[in-house]
Biopython code that builds the backbone (N, CA, C, O; Angstrom):
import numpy as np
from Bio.PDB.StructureBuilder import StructureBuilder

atoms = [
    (1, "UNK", "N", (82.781, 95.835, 106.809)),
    (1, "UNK", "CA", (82.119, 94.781, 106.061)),
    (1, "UNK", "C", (81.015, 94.144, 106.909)),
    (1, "UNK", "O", (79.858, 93.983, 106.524)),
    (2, "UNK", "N", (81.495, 93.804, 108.092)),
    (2, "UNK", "CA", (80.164, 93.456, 109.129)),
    (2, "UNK", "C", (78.756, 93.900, 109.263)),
    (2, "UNK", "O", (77.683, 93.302, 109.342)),
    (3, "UNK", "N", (79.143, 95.255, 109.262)),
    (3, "UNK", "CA", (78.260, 96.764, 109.542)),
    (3, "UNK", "C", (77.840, 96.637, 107.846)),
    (3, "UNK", "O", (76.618, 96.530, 107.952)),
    (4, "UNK", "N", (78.096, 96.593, 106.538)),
    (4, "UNK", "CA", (77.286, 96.320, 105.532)),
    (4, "UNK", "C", (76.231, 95.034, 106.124)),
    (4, "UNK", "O", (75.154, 95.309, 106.653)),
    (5, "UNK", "N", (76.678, 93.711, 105.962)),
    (5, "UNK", "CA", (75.608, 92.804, 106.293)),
    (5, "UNK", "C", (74.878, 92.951, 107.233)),
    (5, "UNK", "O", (73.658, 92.795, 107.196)),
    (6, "UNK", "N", (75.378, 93.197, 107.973)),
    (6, "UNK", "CA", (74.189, 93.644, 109.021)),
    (6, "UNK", "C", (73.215, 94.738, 108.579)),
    (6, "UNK", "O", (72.117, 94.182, 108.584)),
    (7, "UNK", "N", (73.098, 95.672, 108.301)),
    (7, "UNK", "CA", (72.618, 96.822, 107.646)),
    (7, "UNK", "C", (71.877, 96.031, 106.674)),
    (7, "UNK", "O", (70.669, 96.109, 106.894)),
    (8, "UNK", "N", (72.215, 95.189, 105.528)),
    (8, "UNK", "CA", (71.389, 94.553, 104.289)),
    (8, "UNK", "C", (70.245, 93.775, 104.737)),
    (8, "UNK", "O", (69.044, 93.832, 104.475)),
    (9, "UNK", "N", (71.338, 92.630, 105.890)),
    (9, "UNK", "CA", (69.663, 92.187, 106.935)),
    (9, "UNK", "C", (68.785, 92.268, 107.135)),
    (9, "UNK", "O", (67.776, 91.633, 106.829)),
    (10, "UNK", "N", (69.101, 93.577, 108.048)),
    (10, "UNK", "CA", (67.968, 93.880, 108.963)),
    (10, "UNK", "C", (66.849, 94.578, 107.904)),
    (10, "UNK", "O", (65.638, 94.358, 107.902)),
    (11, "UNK", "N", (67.556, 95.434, 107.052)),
    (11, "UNK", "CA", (66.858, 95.977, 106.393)),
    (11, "UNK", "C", (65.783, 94.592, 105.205)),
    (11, "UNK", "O", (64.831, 94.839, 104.464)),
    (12, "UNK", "N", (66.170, 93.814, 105.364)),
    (12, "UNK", "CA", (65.691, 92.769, 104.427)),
    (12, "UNK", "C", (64.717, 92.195, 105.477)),
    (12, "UNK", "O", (63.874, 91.486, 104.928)),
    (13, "UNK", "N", (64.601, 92.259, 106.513)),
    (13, "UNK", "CA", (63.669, 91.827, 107.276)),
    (13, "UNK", "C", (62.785, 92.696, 108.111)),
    (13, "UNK", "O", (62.212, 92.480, 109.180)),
    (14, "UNK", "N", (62.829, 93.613, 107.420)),
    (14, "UNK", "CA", (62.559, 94.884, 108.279)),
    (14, "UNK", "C", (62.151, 95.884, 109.299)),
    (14, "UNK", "O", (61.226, 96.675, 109.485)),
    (15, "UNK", "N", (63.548, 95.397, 110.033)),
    (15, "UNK", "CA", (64.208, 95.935, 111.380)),
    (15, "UNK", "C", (65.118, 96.902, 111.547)),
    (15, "UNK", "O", (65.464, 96.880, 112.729)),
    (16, "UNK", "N", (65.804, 97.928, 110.819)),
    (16, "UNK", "CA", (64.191, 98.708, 110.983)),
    (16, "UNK", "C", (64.470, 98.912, 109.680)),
    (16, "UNK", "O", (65.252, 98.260, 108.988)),
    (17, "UNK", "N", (63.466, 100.314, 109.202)),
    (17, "UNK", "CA", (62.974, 100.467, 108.124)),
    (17, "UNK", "C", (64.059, 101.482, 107.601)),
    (17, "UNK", "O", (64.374, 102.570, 108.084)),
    (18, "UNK", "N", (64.643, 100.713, 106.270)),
    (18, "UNK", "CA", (65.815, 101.735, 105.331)),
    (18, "UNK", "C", (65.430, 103.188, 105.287)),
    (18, "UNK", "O", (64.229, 103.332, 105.059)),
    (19, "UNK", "N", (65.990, 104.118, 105.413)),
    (19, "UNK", "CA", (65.714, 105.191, 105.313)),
    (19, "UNK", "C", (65.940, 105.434, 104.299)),
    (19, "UNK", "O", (66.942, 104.878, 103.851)),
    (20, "UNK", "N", (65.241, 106.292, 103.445)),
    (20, "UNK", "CA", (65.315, 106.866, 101.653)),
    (20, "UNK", "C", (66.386, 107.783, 101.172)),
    (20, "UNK", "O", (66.669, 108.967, 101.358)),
    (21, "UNK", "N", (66.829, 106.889, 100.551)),
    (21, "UNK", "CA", (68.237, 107.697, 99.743)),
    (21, "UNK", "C", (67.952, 108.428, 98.419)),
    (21, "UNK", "O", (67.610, 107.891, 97.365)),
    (22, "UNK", "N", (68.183, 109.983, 98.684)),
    (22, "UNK", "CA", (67.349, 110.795, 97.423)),
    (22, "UNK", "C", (68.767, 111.633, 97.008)),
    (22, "UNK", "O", (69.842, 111.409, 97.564)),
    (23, "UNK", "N", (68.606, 112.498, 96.082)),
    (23, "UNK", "CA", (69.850, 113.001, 95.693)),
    (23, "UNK", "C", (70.683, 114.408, 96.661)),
    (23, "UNK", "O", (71.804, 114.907, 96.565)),
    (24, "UNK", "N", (69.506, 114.690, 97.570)),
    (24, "UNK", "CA", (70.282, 115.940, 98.792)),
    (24, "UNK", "C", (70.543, 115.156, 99.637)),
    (24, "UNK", "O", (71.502, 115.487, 100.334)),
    (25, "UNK", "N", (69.970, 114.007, 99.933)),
    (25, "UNK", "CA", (71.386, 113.360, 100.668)),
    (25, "UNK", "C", (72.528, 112.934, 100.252)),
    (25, "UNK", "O", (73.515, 112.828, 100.980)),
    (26, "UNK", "N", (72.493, 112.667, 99.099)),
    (26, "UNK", "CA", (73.802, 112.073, 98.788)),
    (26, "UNK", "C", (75.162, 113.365, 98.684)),
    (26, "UNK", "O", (76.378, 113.403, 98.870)),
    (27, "UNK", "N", (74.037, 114.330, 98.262)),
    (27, "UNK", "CA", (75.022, 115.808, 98.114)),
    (27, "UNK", "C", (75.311, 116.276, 99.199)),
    (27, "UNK", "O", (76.164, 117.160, 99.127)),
    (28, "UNK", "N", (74.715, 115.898, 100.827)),
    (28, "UNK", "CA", (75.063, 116.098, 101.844)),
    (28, "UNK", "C", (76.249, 115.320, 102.467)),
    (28, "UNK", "O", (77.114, 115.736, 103.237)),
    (29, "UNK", "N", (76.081, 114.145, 101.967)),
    (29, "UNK", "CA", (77.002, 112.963, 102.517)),
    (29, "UNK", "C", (78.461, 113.109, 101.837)),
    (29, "UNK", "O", (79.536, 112.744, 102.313)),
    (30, "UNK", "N", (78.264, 113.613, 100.845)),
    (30, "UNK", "CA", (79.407, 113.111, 99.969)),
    (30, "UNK", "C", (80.736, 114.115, 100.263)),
    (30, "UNK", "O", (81.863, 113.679, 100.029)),
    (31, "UNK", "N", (80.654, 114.702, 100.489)),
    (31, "UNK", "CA", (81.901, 116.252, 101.103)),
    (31, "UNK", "C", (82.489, 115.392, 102.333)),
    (31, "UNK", "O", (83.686, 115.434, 102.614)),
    (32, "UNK", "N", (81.552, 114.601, 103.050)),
    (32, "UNK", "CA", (81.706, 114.093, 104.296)),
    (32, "UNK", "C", (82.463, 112.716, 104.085)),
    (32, "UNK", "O", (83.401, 112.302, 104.766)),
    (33, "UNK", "N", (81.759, 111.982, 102.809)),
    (33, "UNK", "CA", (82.781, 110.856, 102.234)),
    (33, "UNK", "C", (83.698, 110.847, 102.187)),
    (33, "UNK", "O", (84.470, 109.931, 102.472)),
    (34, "UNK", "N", (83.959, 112.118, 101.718)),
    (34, "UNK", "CA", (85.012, 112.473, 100.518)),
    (34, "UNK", "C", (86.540, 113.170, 101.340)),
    (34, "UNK", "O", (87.638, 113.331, 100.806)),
    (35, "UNK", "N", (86.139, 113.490, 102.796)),
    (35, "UNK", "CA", (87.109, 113.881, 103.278)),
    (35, "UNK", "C", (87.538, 112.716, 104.573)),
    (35, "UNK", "O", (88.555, 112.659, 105.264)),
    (36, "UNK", "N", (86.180, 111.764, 104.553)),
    (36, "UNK", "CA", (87.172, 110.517, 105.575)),
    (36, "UNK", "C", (87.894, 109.792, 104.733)),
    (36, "UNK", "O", (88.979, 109.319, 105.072)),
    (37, "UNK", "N", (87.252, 109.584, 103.259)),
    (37, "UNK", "CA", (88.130, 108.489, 102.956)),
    (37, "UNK", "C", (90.255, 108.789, 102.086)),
    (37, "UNK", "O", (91.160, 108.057, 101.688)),
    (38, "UNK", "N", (89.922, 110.796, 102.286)),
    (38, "UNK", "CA", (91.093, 111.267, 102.204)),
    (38, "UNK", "C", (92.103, 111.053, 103.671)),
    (38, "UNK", "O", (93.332, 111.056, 103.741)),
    (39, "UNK", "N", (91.248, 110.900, 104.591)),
    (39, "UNK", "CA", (91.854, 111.008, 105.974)),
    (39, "UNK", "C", (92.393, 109.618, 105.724)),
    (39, "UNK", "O", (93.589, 109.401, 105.534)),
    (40, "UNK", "N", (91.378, 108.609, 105.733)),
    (40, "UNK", "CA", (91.901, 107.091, 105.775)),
    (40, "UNK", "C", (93.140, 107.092, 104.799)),
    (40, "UNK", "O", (94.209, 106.818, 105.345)),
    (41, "UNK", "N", (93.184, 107.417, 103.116)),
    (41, "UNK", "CA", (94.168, 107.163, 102.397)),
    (41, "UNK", "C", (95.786, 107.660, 102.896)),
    (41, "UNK", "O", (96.912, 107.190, 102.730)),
    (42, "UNK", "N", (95.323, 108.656, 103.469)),
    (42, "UNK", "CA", (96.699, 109.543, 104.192)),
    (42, "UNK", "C", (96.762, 109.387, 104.814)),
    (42, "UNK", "O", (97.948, 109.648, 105.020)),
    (43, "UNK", "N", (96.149, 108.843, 106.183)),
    (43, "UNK", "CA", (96.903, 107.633, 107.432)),
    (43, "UNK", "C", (97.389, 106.854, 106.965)),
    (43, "UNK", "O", (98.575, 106.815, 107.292)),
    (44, "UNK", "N", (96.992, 105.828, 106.037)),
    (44, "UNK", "CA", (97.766, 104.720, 105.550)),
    (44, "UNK", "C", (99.257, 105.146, 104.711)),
    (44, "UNK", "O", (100.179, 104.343, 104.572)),
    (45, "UNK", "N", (99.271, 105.921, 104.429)),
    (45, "UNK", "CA", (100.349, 106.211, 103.675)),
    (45, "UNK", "C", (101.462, 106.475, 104.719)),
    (45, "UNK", "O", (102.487, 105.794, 104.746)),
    (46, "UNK", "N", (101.198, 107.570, 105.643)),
    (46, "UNK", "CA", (102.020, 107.983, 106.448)),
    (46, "UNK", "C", (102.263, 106.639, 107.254)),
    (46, "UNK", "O", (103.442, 106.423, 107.537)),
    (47, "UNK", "N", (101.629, 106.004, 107.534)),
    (47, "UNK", "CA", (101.901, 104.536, 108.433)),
    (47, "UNK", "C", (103.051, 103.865, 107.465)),
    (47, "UNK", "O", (103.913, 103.263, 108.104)),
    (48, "UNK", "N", (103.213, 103.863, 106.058)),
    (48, "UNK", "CA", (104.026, 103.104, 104.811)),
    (48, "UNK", "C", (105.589, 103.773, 105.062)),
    (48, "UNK", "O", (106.647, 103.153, 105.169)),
    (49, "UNK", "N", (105.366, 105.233, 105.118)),
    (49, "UNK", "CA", (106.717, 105.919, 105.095)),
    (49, "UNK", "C", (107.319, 106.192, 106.783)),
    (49, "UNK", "O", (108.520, 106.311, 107.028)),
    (50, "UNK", "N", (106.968, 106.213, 107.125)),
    (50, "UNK", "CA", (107.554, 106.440, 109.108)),
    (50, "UNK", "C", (106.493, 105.514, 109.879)),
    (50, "UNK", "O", (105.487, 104.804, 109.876)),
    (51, "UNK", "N", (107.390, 106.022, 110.430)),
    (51, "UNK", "CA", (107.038, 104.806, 112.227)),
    (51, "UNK", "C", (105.258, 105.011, 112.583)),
    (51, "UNK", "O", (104.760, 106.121, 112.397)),
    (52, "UNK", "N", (104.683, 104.237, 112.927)),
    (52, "UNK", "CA", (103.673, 104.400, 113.416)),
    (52, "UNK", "C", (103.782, 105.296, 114.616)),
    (52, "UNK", "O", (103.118, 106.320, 114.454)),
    (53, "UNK", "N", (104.302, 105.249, 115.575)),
    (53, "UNK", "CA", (104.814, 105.481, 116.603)),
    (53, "UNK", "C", (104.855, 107.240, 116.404)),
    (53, "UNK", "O", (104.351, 107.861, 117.341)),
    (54, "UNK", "N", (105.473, 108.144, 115.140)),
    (54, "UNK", "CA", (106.124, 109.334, 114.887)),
    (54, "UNK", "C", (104.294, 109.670, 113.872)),
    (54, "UNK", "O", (103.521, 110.605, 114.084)),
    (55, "UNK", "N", (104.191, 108.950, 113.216)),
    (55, "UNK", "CA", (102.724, 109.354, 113.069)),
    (55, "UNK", "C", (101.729, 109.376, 113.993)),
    (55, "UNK", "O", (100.982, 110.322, 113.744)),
    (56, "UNK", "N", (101.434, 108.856, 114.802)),
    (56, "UNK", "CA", (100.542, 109.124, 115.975)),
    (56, "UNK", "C", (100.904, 110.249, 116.522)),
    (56, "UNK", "O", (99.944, 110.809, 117.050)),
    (57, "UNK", "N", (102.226, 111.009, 116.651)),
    (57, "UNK", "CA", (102.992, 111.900, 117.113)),
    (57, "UNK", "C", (102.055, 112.871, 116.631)),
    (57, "UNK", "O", (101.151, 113.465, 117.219)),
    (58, "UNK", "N", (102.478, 112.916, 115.364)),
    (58, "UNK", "CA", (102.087, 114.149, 114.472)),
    (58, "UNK", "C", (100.894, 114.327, 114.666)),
    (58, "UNK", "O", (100.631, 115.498, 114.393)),
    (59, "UNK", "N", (99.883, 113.693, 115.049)),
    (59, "UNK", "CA", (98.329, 113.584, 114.656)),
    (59, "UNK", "C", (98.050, 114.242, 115.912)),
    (59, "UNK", "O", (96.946, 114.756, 116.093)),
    (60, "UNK", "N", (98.894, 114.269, 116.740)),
    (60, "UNK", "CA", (98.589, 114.521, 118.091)),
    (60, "UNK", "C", (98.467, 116.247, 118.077)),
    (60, "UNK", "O", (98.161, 116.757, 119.155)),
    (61, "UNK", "N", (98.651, 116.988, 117.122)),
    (61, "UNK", "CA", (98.753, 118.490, 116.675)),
    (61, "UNK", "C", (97.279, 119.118, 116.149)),
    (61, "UNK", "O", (96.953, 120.282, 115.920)),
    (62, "UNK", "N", (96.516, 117.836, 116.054)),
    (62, "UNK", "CA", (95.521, 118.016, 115.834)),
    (62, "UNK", "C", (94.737, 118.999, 116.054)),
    (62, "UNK", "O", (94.324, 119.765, 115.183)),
    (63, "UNK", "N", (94.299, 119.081, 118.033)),
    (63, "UNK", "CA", (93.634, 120.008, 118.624)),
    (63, "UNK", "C", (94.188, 121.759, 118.558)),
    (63, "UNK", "O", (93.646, 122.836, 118.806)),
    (64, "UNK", "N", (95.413, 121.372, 118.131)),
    (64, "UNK", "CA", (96.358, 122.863, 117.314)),
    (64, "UNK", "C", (95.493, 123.535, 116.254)),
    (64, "UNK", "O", (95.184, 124.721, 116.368)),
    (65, "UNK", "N", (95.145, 122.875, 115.345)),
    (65, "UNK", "CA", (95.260, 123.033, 113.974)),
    (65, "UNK", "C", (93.716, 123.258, 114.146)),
    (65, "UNK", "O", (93.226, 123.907, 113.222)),
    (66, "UNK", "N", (93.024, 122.945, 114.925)),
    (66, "UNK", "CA", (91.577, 122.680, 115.014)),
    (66, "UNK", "C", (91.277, 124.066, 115.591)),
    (66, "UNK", "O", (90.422, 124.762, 115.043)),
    (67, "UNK", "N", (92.076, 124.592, 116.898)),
    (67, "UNK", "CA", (92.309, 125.698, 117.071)),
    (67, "UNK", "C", (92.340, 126.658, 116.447)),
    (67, "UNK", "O", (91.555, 127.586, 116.636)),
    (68, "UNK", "N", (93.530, 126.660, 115.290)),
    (68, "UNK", "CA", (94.077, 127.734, 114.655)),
    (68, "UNK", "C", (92.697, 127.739, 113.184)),
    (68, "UNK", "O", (92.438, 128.717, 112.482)),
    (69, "UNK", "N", (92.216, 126.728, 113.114)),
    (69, "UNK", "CA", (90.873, 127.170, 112.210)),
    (69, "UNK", "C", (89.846, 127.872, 112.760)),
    (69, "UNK", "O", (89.548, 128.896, 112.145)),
    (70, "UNK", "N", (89.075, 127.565, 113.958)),
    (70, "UNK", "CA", (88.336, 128.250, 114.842)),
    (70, "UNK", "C", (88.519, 129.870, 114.015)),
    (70, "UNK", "O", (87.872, 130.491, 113.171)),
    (71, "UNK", "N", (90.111, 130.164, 115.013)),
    (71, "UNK", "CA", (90.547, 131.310, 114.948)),
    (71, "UNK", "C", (90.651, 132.533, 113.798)),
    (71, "UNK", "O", (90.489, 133.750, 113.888)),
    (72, "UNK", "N", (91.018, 131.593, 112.601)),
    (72, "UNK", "CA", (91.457, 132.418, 111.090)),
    (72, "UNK", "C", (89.975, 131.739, 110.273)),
    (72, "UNK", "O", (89.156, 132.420, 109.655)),
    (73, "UNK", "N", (89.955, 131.207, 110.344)),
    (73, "UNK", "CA", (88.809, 130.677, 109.046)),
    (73, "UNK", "C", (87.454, 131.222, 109.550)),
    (73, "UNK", "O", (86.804, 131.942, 108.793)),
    (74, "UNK", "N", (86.882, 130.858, 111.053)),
    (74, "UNK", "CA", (85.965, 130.911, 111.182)),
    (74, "UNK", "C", (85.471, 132.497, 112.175)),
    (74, "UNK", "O", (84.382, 132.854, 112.624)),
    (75, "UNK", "N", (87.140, 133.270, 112.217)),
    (75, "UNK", "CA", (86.611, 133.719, 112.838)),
    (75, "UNK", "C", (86.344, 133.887, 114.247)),
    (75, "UNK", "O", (85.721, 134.759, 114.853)),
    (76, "UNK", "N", (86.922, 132.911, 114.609)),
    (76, "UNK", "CA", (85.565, 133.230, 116.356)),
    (76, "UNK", "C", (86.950, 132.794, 116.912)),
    (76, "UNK", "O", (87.750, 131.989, 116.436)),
    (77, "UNK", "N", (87.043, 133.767, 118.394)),
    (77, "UNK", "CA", (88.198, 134.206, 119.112)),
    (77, "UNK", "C", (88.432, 132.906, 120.207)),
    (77, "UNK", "O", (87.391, 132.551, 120.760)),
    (78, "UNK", "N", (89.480, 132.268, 120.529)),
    (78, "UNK", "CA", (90.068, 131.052, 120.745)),
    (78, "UNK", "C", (90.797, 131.886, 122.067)),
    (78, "UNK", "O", (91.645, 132.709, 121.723)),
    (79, "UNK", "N", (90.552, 131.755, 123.494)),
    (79, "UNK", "CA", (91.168, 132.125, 124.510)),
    (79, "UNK", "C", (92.484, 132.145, 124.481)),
    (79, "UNK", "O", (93.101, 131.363, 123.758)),
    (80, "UNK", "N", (93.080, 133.020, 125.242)),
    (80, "UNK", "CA", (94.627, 132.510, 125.448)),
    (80, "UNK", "C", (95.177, 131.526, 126.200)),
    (80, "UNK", "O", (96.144, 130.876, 125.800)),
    (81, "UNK", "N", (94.360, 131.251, 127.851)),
    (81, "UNK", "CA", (94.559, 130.013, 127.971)),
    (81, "UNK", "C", (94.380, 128.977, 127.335)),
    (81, "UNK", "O", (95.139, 128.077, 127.695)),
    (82, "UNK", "N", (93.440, 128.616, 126.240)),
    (82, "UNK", "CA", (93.772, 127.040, 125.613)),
    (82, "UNK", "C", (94.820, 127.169, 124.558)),
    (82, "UNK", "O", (95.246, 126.098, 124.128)),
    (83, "UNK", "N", (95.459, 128.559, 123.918)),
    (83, "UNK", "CA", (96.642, 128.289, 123.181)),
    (83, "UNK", "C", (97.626, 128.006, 123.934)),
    (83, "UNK", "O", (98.342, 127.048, 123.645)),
    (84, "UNK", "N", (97.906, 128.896, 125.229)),
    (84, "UNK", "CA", (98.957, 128.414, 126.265)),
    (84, "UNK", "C", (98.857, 126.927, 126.573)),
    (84, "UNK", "O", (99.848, 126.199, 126.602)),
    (85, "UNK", "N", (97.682, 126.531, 126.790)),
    (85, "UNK", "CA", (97.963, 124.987, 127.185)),
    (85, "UNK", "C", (98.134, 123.980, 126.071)),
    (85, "UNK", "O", (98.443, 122.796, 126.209)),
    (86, "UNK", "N", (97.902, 124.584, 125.022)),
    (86, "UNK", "CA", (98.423, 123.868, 123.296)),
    (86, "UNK", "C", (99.676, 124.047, 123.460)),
    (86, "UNK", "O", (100.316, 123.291, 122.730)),
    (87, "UNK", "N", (100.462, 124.867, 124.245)),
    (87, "UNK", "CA", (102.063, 124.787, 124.014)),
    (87, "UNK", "C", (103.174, 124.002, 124.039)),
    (87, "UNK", "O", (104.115, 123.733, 123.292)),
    (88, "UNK", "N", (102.653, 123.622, 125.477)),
    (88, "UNK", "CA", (103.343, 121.743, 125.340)),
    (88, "UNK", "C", (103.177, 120.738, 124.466)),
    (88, "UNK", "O", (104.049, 119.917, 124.180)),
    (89, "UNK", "N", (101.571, 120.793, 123.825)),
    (89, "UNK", "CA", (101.734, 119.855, 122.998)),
    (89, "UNK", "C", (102.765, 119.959, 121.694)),
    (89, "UNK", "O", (103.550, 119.184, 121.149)),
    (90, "UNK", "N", (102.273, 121.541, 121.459)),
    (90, "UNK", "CA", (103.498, 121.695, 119.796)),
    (90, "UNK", "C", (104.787, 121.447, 119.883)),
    (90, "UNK", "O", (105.477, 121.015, 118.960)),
    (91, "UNK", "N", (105.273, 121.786, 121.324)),
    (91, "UNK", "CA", (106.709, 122.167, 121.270)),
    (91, "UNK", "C", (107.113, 119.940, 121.582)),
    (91, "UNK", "O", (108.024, 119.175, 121.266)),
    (92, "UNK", "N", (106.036, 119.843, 122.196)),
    (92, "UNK", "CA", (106.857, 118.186, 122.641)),
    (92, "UNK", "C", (106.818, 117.371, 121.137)),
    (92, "UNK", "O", (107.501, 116.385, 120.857)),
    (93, "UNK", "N", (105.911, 117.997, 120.323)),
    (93, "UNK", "CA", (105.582, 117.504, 118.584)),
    (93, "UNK", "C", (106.681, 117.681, 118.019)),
    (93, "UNK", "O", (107.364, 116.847, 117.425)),
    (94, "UNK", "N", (106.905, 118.927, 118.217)),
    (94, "UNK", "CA", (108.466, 119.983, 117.825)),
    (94, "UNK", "C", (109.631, 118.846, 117.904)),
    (94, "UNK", "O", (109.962, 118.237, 116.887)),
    (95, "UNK", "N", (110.034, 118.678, 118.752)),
    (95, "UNK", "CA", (111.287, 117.718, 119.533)),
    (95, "UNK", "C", (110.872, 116.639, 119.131)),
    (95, "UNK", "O", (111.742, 115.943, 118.608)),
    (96, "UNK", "N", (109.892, 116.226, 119.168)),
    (96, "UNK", "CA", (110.092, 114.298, 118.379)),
    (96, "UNK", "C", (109.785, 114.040, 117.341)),
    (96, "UNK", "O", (109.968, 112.911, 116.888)),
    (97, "UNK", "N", (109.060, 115.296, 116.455)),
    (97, "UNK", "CA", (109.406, 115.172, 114.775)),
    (97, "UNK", "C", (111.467, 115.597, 114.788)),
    (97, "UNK", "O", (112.135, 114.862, 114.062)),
    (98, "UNK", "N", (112.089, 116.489, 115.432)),
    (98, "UNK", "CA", (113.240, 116.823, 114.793)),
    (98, "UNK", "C", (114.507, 116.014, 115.254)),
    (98, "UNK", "O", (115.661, 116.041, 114.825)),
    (99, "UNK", "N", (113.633, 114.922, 116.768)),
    (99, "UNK", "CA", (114.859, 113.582, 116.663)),
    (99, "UNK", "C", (114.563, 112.677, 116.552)),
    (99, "UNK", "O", (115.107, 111.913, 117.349)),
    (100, "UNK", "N", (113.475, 111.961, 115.504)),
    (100, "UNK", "CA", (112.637, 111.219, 114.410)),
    (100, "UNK", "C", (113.805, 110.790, 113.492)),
    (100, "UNK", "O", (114.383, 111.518, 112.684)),
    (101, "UNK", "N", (114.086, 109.333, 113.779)),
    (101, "UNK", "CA", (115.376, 109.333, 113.003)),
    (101, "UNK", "C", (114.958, 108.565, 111.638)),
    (101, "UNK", "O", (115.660, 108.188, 110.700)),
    (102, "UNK", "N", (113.880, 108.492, 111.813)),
    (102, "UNK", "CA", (113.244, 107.989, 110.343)),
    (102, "UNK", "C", (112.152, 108.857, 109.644)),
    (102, "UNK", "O", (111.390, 108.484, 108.753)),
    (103, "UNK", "N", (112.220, 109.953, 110.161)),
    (103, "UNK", "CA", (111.517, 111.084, 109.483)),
    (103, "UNK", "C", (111.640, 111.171, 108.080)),
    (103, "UNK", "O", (112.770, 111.000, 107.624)),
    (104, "UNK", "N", (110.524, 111.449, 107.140)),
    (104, "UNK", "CA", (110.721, 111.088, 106.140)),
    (104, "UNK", "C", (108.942, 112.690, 105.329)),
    (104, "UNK", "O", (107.724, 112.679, 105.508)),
    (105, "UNK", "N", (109.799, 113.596, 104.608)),
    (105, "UNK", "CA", (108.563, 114.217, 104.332)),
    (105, "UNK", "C", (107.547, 113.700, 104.301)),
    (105, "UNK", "O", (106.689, 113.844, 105.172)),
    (106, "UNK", "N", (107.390, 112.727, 102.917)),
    (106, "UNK", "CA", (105.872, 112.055, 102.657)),
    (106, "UNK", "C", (105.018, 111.834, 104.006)),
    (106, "UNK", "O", (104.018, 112.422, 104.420)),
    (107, "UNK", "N", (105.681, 110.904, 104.477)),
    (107, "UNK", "CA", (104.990, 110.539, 105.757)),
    (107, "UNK", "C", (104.701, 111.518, 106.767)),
    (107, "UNK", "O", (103.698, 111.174, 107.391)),
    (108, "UNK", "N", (105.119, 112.455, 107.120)),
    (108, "UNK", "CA", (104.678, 113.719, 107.745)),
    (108, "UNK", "C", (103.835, 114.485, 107.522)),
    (108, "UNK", "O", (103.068, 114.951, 108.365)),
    (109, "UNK", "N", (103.853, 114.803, 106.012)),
    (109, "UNK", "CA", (102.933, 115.423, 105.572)),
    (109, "UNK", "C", (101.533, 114.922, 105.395)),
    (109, "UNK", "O", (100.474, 115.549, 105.402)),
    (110, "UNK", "N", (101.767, 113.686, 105.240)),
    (110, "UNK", "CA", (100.479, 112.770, 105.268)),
    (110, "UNK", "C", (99.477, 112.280, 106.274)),
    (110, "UNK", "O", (98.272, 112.034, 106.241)),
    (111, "UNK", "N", (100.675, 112.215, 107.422)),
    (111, "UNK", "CA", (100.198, 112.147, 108.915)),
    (111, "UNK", "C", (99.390, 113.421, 108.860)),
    (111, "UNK", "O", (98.184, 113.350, 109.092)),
    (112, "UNK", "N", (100.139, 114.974, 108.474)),
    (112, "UNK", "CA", (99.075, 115.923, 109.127)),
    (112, "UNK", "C", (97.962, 116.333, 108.383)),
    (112, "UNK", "O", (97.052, 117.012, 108.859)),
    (113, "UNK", "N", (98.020, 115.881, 107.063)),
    (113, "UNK", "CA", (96.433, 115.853, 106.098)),
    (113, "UNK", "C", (95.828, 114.898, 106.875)),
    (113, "UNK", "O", (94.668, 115.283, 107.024)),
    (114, "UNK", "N", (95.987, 113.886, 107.434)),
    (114, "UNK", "CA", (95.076, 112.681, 108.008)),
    (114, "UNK", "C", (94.575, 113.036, 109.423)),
    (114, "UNK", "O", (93.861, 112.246, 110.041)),
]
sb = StructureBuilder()
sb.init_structure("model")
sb.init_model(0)
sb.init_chain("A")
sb.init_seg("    ")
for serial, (resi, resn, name, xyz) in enumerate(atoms, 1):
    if name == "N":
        sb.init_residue(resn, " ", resi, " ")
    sb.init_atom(name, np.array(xyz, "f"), 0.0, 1.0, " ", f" {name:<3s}", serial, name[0])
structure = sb.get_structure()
């Protein structure tokens, strides 16, 4: 909300100068909208159903998953040392999602869409 007024400001006094909003930007922006404000809705959720604490957990699988797209989606070959050194992270993810005593699907699943 800050970052709006400020932005309306400056631009109202013009410091600097608004940049032009045409319809390929908006078709550029909007995929990009459209998947933070899925990230934001599904952090919050997962924060509603489990521990903050066991969601930060999960999120922490991240650089996994970021990995394993590289690899299958895009294609392009992912060393074996950085999966080996991803190992600790999954397996320590492993062990404190499965003695998570408030583990709860929704919230897991939501943590790892987010």
């Amino acid at each position: 909300l800050v970052g709006v007024v400020y932005c309306l400001v400056s631009w109202t006094v013009g410091l600097p100068k608004r940049a032009p909003i045409n319809s390929t930007l908006l078709k550029l922006l909007f995929p990009v909208a459209l998947c933070h404000a899925l990230g934001h809705v599904t952090s919050n959720v997962s924060f509603a159903t489990v521990a903050v604490s066991f969601a930060h957990t999960i999120k922490a699988l991240e650089p996994f998953f970021n990995a394993a797209a590289t690899q299958f989606v895009l294609g392009q070959q992912v060393p074996l040392p950085l999966w080996l050194s991803l190992a600790p992270v999954v397996l320590g993810v492993s062990m404190a999602s499965l003695t998570e005593l408030s583990f709860n699907w929704t919230g897991f699943i939501n943590a790892m869409i987010s």
